[in-house]
BALOBA-1460 file (C-alpha; in Angstrom, 3 decimals):
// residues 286
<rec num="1" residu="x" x="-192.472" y="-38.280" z="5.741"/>
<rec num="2" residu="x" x="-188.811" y="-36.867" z="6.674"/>
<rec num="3" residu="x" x="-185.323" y="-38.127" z="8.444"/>
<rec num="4" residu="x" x="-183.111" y="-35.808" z="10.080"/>
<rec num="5" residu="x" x="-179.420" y="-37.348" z="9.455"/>
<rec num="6" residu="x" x="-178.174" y="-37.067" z="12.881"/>
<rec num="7" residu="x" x="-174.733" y="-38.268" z="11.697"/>
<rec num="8" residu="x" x="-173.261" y="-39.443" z="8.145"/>
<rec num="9" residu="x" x="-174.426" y="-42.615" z="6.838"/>
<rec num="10" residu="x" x="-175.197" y="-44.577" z="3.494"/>
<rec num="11" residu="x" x="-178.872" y="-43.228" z="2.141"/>
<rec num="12" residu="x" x="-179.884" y="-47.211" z="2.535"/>
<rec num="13" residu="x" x="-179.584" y="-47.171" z="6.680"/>
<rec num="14" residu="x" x="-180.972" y="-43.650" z="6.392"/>
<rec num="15" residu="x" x="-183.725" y="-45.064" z="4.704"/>
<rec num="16" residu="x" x="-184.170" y="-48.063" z="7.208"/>
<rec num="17" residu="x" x="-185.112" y="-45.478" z="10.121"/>
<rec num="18" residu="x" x="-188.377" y="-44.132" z="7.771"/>
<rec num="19" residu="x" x="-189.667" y="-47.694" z="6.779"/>
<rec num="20" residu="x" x="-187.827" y="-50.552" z="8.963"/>
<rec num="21" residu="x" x="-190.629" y="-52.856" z="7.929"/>
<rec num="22" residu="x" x="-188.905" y="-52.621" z="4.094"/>
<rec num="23" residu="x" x="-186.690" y="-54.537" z="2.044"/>
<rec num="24" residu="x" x="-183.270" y="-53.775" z="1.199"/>
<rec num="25" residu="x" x="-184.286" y="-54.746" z="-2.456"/>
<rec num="26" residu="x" x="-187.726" y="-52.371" z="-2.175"/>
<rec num="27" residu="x" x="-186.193" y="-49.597" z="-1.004"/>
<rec num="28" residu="x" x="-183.746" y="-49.631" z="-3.554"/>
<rec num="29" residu="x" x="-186.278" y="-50.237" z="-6.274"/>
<rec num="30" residu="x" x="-187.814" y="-46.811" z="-4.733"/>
<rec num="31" residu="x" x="-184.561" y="-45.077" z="-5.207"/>
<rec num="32" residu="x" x="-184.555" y="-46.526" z="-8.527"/>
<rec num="33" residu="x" x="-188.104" y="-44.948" z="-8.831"/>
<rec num="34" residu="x" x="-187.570" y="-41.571" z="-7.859"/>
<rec num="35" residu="x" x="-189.375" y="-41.737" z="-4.730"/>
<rec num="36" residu="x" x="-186.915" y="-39.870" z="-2.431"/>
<rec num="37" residu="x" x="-184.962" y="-35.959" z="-2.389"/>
<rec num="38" residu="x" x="-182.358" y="-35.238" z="-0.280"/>
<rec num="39" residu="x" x="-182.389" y="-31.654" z="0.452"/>
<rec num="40" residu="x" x="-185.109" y="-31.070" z="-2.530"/>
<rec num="41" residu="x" x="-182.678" y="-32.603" z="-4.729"/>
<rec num="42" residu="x" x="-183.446" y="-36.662" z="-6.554"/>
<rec num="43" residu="x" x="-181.473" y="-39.239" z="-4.317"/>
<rec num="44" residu="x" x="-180.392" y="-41.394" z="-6.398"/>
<rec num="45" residu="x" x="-178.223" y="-44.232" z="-5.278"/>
<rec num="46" residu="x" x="-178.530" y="-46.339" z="-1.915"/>
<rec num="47" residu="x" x="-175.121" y="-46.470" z="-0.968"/>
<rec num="48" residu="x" x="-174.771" y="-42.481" z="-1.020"/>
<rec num="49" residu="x" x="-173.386" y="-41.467" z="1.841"/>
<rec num="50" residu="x" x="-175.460" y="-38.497" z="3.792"/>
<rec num="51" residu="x" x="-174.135" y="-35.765" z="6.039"/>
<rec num="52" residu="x" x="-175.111" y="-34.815" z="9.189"/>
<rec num="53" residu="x" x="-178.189" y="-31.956" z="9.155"/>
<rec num="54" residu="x" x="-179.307" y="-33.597" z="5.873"/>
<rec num="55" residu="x" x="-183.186" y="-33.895" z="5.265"/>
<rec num="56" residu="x" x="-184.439" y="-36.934" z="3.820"/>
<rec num="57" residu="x" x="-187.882" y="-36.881" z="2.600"/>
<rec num="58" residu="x" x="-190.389" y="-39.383" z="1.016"/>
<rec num="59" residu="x" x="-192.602" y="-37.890" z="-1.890"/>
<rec num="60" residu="x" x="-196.081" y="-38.500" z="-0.971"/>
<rec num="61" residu="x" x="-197.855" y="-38.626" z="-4.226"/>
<rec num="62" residu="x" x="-195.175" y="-41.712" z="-5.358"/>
<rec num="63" residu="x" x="-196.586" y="-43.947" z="-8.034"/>
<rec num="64" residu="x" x="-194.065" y="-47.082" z="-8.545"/>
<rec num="65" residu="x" x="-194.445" y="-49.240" z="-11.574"/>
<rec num="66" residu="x" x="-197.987" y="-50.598" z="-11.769"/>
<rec num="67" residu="x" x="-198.420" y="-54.144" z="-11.642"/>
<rec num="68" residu="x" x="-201.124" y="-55.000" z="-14.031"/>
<rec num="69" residu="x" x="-204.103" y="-53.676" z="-12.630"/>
<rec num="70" residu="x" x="-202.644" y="-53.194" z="-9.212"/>
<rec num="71" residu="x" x="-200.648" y="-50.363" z="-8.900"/>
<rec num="72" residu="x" x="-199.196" y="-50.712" z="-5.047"/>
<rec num="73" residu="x" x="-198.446" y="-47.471" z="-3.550"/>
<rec num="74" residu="x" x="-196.420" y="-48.966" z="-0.166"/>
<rec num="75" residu="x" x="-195.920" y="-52.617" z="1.175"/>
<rec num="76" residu="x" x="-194.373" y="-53.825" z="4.351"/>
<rec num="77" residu="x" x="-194.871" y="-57.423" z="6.101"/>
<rec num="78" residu="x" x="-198.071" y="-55.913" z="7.853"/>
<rec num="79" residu="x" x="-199.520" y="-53.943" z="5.148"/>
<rec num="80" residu="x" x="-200.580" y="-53.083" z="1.407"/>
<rec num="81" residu="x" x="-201.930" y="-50.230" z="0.193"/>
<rec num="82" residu="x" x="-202.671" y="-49.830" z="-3.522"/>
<rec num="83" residu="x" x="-204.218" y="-47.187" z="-6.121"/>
<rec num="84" residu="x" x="-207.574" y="-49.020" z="-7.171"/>
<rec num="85" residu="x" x="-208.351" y="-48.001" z="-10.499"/>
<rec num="86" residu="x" x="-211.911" y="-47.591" z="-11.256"/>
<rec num="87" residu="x" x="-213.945" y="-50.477" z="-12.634"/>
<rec num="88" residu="x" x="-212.350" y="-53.043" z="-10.232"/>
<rec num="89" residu="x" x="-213.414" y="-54.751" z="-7.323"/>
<rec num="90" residu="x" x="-212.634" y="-53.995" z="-3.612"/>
<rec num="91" residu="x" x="-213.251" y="-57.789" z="-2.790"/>
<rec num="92" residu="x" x="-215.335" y="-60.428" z="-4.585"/>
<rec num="93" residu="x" x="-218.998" y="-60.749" z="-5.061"/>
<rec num="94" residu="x" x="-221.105" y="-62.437" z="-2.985"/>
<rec num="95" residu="x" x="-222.212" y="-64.752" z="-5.698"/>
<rec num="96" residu="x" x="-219.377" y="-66.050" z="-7.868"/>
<rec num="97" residu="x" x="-219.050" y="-63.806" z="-11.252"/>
<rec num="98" residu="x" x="-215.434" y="-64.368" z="-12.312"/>
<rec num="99" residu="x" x="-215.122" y="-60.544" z="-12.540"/>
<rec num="100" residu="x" x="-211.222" y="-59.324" z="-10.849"/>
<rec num="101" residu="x" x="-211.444" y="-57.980" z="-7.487"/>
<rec num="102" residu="x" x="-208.418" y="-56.454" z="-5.897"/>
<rec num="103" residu="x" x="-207.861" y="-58.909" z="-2.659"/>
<rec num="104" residu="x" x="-207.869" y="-62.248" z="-5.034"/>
<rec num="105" residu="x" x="-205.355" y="-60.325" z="-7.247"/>
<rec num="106" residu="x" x="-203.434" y="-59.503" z="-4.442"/>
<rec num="107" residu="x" x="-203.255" y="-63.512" z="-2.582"/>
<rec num="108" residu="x" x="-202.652" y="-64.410" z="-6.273"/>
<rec num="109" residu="x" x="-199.578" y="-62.357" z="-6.045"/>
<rec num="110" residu="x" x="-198.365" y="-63.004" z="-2.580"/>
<rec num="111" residu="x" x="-200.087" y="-66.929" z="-3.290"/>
<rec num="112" residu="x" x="-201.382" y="-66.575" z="0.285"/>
<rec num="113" residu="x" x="-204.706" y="-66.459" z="1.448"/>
<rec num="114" residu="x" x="-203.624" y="-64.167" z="4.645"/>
<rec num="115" residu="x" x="-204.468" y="-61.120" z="3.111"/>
<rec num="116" residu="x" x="-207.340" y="-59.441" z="4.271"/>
<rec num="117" residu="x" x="-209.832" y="-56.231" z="3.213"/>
<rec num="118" residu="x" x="-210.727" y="-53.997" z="6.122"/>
<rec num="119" residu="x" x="-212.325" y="-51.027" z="4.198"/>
<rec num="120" residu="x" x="-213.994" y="-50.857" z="0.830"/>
<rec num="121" residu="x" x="-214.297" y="-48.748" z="-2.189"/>
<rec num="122" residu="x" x="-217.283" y="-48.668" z="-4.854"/>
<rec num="123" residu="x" x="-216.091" y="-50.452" z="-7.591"/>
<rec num="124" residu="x" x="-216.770" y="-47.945" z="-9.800"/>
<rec num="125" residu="x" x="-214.849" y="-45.162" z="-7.455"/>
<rec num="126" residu="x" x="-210.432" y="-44.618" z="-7.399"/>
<rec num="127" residu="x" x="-207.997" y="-44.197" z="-5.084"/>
<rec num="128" residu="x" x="-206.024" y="-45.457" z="-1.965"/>
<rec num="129" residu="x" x="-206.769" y="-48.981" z="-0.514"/>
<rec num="130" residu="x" x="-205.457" y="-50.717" z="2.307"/>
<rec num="131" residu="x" x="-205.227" y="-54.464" z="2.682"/>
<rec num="132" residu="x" x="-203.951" y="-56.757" z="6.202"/>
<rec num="133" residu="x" x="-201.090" y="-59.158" z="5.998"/>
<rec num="134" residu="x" x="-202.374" y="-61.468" z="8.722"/>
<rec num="135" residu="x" x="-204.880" y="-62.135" z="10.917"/>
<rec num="136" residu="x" x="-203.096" y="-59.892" z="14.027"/>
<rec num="137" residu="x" x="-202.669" y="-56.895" z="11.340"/>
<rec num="138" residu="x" x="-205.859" y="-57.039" z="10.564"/>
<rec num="139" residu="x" x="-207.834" y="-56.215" z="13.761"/>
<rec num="140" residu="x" x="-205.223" y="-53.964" z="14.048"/>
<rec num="141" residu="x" x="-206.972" y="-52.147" z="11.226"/>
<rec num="142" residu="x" x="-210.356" y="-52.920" z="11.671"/>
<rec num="143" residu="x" x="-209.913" y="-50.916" z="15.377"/>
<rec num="144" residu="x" x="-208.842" y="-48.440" z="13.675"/>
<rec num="145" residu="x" x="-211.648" y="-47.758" z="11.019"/>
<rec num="146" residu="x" x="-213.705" y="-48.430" z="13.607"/>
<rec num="147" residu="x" x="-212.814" y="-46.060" z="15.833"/>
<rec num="148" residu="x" x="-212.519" y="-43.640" z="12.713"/>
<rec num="149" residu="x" x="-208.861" y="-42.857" z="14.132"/>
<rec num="150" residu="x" x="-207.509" y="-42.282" z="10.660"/>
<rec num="151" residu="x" x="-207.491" y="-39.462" z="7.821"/>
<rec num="152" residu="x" x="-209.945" y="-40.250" z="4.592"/>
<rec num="153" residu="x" x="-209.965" y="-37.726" z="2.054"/>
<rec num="154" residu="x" x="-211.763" y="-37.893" z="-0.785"/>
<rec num="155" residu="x" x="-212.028" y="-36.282" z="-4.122"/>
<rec num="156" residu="x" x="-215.805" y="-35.618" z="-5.852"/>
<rec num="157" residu="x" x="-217.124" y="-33.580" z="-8.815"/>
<rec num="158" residu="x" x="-220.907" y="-33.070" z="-7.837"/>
<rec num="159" residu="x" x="-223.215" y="-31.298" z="-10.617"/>
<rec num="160" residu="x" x="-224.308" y="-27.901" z="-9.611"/>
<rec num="161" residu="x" x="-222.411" y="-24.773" z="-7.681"/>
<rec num="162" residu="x" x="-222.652" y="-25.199" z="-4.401"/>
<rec num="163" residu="x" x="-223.013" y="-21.843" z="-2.805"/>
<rec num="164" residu="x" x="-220.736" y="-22.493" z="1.088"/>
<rec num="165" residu="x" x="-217.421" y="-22.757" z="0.409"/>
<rec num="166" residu="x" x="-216.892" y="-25.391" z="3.160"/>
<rec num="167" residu="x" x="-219.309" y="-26.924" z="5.530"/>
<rec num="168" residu="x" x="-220.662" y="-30.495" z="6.800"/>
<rec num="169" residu="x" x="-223.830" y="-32.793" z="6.349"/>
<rec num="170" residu="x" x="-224.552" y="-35.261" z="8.912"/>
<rec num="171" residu="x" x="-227.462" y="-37.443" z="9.086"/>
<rec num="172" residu="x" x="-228.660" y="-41.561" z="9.806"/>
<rec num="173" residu="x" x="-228.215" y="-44.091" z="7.127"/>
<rec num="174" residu="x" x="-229.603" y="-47.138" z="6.694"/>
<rec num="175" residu="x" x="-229.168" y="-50.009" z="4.250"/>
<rec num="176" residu="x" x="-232.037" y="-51.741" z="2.308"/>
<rec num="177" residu="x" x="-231.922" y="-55.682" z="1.431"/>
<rec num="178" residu="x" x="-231.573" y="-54.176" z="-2.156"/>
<rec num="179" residu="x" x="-228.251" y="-52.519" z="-0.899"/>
<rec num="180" residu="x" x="-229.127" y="-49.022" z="-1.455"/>
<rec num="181" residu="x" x="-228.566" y="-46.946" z="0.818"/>
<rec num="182" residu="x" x="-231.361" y="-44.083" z="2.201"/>
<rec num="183" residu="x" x="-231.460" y="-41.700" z="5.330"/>
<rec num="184" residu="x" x="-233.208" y="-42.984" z="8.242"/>
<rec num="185" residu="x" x="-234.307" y="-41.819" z="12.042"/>
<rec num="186" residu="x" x="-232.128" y="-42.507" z="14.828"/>
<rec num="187" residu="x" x="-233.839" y="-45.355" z="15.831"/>
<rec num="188" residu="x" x="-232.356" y="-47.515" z="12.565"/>
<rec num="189" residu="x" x="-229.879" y="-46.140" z="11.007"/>
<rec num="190" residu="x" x="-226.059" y="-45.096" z="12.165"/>
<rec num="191" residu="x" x="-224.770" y="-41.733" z="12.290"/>
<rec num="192" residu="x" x="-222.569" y="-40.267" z="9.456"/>
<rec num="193" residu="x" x="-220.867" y="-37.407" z="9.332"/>
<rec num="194" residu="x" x="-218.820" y="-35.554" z="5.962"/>
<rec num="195" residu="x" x="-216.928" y="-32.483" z="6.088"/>
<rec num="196" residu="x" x="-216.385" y="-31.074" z="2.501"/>
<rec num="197" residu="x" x="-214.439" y="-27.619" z="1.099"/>
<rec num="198" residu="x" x="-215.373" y="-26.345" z="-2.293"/>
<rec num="199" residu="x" x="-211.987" y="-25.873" z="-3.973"/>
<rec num="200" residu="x" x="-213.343" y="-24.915" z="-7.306"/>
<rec num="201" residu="x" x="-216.403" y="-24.465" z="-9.220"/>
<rec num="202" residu="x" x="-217.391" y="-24.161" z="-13.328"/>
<rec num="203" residu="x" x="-220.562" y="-23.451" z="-15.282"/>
<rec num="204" residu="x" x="-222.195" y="-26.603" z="-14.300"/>
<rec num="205" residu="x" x="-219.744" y="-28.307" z="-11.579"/>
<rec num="206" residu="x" x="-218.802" y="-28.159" z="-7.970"/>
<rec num="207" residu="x" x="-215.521" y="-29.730" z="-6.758"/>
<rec num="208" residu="x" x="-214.857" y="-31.245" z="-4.037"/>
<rec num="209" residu="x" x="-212.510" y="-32.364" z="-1.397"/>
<rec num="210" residu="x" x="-214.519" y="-34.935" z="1.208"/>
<rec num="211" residu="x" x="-213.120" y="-35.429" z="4.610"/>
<rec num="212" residu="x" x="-214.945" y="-38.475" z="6.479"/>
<rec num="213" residu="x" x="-215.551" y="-38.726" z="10.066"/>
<rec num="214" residu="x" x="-217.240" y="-41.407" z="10.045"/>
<rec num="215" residu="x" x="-216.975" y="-43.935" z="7.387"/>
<rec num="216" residu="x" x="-220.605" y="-45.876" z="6.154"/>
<rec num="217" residu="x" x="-221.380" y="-47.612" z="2.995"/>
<rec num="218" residu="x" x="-222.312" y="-44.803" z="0.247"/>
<rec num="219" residu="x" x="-221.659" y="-41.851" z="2.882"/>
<rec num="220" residu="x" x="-220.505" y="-39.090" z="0.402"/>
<rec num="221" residu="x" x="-222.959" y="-40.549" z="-2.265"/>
<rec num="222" residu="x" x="-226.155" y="-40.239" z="0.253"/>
<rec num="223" residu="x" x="-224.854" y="-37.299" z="1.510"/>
<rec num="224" residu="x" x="-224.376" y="-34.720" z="-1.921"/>
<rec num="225" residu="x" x="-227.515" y="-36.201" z="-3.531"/>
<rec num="226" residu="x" x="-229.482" y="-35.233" z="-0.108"/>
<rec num="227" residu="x" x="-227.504" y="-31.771" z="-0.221"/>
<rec num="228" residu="x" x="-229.162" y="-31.733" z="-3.936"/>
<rec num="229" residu="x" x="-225.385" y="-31.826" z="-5.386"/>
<rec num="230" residu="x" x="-225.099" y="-35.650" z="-7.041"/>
<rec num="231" residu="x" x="-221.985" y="-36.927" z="-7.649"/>
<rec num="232" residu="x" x="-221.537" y="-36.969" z="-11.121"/>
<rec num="233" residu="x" x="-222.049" y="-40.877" z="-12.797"/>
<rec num="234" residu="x" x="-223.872" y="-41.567" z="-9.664"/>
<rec num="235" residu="x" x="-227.148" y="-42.284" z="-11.439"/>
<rec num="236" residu="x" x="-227.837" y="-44.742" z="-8.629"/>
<rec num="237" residu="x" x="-228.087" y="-41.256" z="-6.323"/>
<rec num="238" residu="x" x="-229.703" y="-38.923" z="-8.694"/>
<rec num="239" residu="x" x="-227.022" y="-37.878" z="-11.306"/>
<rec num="240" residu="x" x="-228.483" y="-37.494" z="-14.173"/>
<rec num="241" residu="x" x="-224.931" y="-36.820" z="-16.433"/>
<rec num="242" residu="x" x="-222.295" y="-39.319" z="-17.029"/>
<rec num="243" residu="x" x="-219.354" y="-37.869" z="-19.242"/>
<rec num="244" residu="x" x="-216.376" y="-39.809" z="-18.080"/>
<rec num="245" residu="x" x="-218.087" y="-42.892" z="-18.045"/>
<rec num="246" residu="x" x="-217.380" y="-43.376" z="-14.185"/>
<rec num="247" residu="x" x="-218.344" y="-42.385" z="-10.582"/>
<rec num="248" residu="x" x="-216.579" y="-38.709" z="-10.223"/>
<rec num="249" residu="x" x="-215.586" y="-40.074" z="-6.695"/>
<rec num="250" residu="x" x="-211.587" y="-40.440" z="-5.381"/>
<rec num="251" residu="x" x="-209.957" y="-41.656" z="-2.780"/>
<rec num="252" residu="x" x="-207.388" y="-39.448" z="-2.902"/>
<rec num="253" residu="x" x="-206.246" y="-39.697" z="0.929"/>
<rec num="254" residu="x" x="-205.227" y="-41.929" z="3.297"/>
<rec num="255" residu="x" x="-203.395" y="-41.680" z="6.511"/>
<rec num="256" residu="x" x="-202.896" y="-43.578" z="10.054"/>
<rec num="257" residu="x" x="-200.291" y="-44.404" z="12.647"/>
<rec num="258" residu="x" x="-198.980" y="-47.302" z="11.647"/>
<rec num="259" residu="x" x="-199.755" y="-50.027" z="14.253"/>
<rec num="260" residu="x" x="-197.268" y="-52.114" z="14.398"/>
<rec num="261" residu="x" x="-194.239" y="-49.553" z="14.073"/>
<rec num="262" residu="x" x="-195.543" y="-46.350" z="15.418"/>
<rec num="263" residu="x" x="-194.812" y="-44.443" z="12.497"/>
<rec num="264" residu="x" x="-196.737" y="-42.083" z="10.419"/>
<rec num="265" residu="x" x="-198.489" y="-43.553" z="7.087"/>
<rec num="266" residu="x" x="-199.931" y="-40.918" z="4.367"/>
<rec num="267" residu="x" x="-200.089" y="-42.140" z="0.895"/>
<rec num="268" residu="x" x="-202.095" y="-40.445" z="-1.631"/>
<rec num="269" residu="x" x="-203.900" y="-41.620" z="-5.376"/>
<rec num="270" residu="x" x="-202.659" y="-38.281" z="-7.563"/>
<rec num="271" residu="x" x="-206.591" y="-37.314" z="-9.595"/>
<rec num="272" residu="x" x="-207.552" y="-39.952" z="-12.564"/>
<rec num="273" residu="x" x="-206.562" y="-38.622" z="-16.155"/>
<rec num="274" residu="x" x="-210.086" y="-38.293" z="-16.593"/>
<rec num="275" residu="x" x="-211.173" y="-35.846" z="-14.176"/>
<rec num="276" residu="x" x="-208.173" y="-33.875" z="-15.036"/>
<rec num="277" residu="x" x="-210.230" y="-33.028" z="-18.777"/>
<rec num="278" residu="x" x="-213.447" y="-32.340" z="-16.743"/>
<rec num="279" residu="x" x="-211.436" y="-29.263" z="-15.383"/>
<rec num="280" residu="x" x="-209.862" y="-30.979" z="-11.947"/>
<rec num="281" residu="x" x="-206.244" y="-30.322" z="-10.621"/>
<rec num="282" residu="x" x="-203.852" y="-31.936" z="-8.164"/>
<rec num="283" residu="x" x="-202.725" y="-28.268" z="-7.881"/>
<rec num="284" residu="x" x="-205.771" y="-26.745" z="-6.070"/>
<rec num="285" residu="x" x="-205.654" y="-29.676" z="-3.322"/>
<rec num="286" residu="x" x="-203.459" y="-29.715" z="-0.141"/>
């Protein structure tokens, strides 16, 4: 995300044309952050005045100070969209367990109940999350995801090589009472559709960058163990190794027009630590 300074101003009403839906005191904590260059150089205080040709740009991989176990990647009055670590909860259980989940955490912080999950991610999965402020902004979303008019990218390590180096599966799935999640014929189940690009393989692994077009429960899970390529911790879907102690599965990717402002939202999760020592890099992605 980029501003063309069409005439000098202060770097904080610069900043008020990329995200009007901000603070004055959160876009300053941002400068304060490092999350904005002007002209590839750090910007680094909001009262800096900019000249005219001058291109301010947001850094999309931005990681602000985490807060606990939410680390929130961009807020506005309409939206939140976080980094979900692995091991945590999209939403609560349907039977109370006292385990965290990442929507009580987040009315515990706002101490409102109007915020809202639209989407899901396996607990035991990473990455980008978005959250409604409000009932309005959340059919807003839920239009969205349902009409699939959005950009999800994920990240996977699968075990094996896979030969293509890009390609697509597509098939039916269906959902059991026990909450797995198996192919099925057309009659029962609901189409789903992944586009994936090798972007590197070793001896024993294939990774992975997962584009959705459509967006079921367990789509990229069902979908490399059918290919024969299971994601790796995914013992659930055939894996049989587990040496990060986690689901090798990331949302590293998320992007929609915002619908409220018209602007253009892209936030990205940069790759857990751990896949990093299983050989991933934020280098070889886009």
């Amino acid at each position: 995300m980029e501003y063309q300074v069409p005439s000098p101003m202060p770097a904080l009403q610069a900043l008020k044309q990329l995200y009007p839906q901000s603070s004055r005191r959160t876009l300053q904590q941002w400068i304060k952050g490092g999350r904005f260059t002007l002209d590839s150089r750090p910007l680094e205080k909001d009262n800096e005045i900019l000249e005219t040709g001058q291109t301010l740009r947001a850094i999309e991989a931005f990681r602000p100070r985490s807060e606990g176990p939410l680390n929130i990647l961009y807020e506005d009055k309409s939206l939140i969209f976080i980094d979900k670590p692995a091991g945590l909860l999209s939403v609560p259980l349907d039977e109370p367990s006292g385990k965290p989940n990442a929507l009580s955490l987040l009315r515990a912080r706002a101490k409102s109940d109007q915020i809202f999950a639209v989407h899901r991610l396996d607990r035991q999965s990473s990455g980008v999350l978005v959250f409604a402020k409000g009932l309005d902004a959340m059919e807003k979303l839920k239009e969205l995801f349902e009409l699939h008019d959005l950009h999800r990218e994920y990240f996977a390590i699968v075990e094996g090589r896979i030969p293509e180096e890009e390609g697509h599966w597509k098939c039916n799935l269906k959902e059991l009472p026990s909450y797995d999640v198996i192919v099925a014929n057309s009659d029962e189940g609901k189409e789903a559709i992944t586009h994936f690009q090798v972007l590197r393989r070793s001896a024993k692994y294939s990774y992975l960058s997962c584009l959705l077009e459509t967006g079921r429960k367990h789509q990229i899970r069902v979908h490399c163990q059918q290919a024969g390529y299971p994601i790796l911790g995914d013992k659930r879907y055939g894996s049989e190794e587990n040496p990060i102690r986690r689901l090798a599965l990331h949302a590293r990717k998320l992007a929609f027009i915002h619908p409220f402002t018209g602007q253009l939202l892209s936030f990205i999760a940069p790759l857990p630590f751990s896949f990093k020592k299983l050989g991933a890099t934020d280098e070889s992605l886009n």
